[in-house]
C-alpha positions in Angstrom: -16.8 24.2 10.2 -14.5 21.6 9.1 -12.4 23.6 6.8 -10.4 25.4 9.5 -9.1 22.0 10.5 -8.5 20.8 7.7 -6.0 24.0 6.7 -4.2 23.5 10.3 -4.1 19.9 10.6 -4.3 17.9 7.6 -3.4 19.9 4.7 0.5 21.1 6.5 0.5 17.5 6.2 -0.8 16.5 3.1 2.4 16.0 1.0 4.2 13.9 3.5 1.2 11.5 2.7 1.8 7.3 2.0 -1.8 7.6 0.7 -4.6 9.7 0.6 -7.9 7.9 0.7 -10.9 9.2 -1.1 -13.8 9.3 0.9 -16.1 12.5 -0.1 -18.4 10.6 -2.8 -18.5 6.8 -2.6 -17.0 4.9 0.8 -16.3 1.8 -1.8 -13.7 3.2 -3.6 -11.9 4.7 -0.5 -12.4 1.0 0.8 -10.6 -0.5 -2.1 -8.0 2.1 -1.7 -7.2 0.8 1.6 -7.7 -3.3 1.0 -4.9 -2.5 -2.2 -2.7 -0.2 0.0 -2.8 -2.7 3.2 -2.1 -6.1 0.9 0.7 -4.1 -1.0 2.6 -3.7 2.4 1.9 -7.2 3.8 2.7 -9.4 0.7 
């Protein structure tokens, strides 16, 4: 059920990206993405 929205609303969209976090396995690692990405952009 999520696939259909993911084809018309994320994946149109998916190259025009900043970042794309990784969330399917561990929420950590997506976590860290985010925490690197946001300091990057403030400092």
């Amino acid at each position: 059920h999520v696939m259909p929205t993911y084809q018309k609303h994320i994946k149109p969209y998916k190259s025009e990206a900043d970042i794309i976090i990784p969330n399917h396995k561990k929420y950590d690692s997506a976590l860290d993405v985010i925490v690197t990405y946001v300091r990057s952009k403030i400092n």
